[in-house]
C-alpha positions as CSV (number, residue, x, y, z in Angstrom):
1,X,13.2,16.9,17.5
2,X,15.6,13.9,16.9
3,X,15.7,12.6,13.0
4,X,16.0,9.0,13.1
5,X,16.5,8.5,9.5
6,X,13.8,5.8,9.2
7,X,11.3,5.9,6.3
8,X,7.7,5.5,7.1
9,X,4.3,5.9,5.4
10,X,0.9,6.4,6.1
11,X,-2.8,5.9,4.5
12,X,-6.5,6.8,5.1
13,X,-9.2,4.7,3.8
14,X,-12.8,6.0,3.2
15,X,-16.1,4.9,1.8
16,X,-16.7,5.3,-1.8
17,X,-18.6,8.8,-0.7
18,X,-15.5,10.0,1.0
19,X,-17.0,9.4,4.5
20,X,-14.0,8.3,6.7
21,X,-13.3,4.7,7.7
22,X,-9.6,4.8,9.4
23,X,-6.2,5.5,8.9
24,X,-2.7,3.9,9.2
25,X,0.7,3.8,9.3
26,X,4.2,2.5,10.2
27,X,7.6,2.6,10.1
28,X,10.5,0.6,8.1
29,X,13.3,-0.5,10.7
30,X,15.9,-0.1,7.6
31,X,18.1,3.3,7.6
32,X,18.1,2.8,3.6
33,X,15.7,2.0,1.2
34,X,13.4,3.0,-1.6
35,X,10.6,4.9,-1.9
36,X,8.9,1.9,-4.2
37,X,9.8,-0.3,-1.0
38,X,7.7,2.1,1.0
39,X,5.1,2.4,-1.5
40,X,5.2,-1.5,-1.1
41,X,4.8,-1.2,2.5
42,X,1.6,1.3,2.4
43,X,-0.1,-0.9,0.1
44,X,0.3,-3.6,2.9
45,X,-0.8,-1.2,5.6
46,X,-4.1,-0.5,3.8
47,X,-4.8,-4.4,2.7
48,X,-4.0,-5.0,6.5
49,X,-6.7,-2.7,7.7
50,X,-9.0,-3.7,5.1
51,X,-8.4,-7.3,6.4
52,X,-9.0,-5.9,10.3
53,X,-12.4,-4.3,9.3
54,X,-13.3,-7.4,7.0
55,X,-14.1,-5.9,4.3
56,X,-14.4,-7.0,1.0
57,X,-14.8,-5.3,-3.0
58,X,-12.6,-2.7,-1.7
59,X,-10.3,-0.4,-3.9
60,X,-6.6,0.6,-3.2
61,X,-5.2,3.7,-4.8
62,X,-1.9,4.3,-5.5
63,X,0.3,6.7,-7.3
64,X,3.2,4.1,-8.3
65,X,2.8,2.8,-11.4
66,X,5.6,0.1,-10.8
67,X,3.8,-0.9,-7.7
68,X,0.6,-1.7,-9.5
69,X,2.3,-3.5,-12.4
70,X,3.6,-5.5,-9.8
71,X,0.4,-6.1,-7.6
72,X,-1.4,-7.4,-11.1
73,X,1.2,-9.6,-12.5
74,X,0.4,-13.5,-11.7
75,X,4.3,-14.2,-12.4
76,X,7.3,-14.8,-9.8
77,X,9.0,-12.3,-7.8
78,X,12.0,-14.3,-6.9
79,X,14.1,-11.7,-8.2
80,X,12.9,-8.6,-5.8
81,X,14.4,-7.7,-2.7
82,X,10.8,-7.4,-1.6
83,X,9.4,-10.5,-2.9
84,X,7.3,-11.4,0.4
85,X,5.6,-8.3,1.1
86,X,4.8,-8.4,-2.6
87,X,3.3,-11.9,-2.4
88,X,1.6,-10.8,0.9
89,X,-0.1,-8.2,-1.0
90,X,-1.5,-10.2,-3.8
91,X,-2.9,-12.8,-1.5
92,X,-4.6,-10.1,0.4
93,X,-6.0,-9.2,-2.8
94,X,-6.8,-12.1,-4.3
95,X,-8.6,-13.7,-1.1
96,X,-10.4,-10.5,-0.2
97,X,-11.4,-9.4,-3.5
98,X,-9.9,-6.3,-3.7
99,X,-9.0,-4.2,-6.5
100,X,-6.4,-1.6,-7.3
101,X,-6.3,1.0,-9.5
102,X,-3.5,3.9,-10.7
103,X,-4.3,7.5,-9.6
104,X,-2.7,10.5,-9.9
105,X,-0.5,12.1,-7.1
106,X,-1.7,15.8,-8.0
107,X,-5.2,14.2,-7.7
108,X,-5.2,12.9,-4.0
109,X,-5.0,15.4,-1.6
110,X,-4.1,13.1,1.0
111,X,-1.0,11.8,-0.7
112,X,2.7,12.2,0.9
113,X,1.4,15.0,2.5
């Protein structure tokens, strides 16, 4: 198997019971980046799903702090190299009243697996 050197990331979403509802993924067409870009990026994936199923009072997990700072601040991103997937996110959030909250990696078992 080829490596290609791309960074990608992945999700799952399920009911507040565990029941499964879907999953995701996707890939980053840049050779470099950063894992908090590609945290970025699977916080988008989820909100987009969430958007596909319309649902609403949903809650994201995720294990980067930074990345949920980020999500909860109301200030500018002009400085970020990923200010419009940041701003995507938050109106995602706002609009379909979704909620995000920290949680350990060691706790989910579906985590960067």
């Amino acid at each position: 198997m080829q490596i290609s050197g791309l960074a990608g990331y992945r999700g799952i979403a399920s009911y507040n019971r565990g029941r499964w509802l879907g999953g995701f993924m996707g890939r980053l067409r840049v050779v470099t980046t950063s894992c908090f870009t590609v945290e970025l990026w699977a916080i988008h994936g989820g909100l987009t799903m969430v958007t596909n199923f319309n649902l609403k009072n949903f809650i994201i997990e995720t294990d980067s702090q930074e990345a949920l700072m980020l999500m909860s601040k109301g200030g500018l991103v002009d400085n970020y190299p990923d200010r419009d997937v940041i701003e995507e996110c938050r109106h995602f959030l706002y609009e379909l009243e979704i909620s995000m909250m920290h949680t350990l990696r060691e706790g989910n078992n579906c985590a960067d697996l």
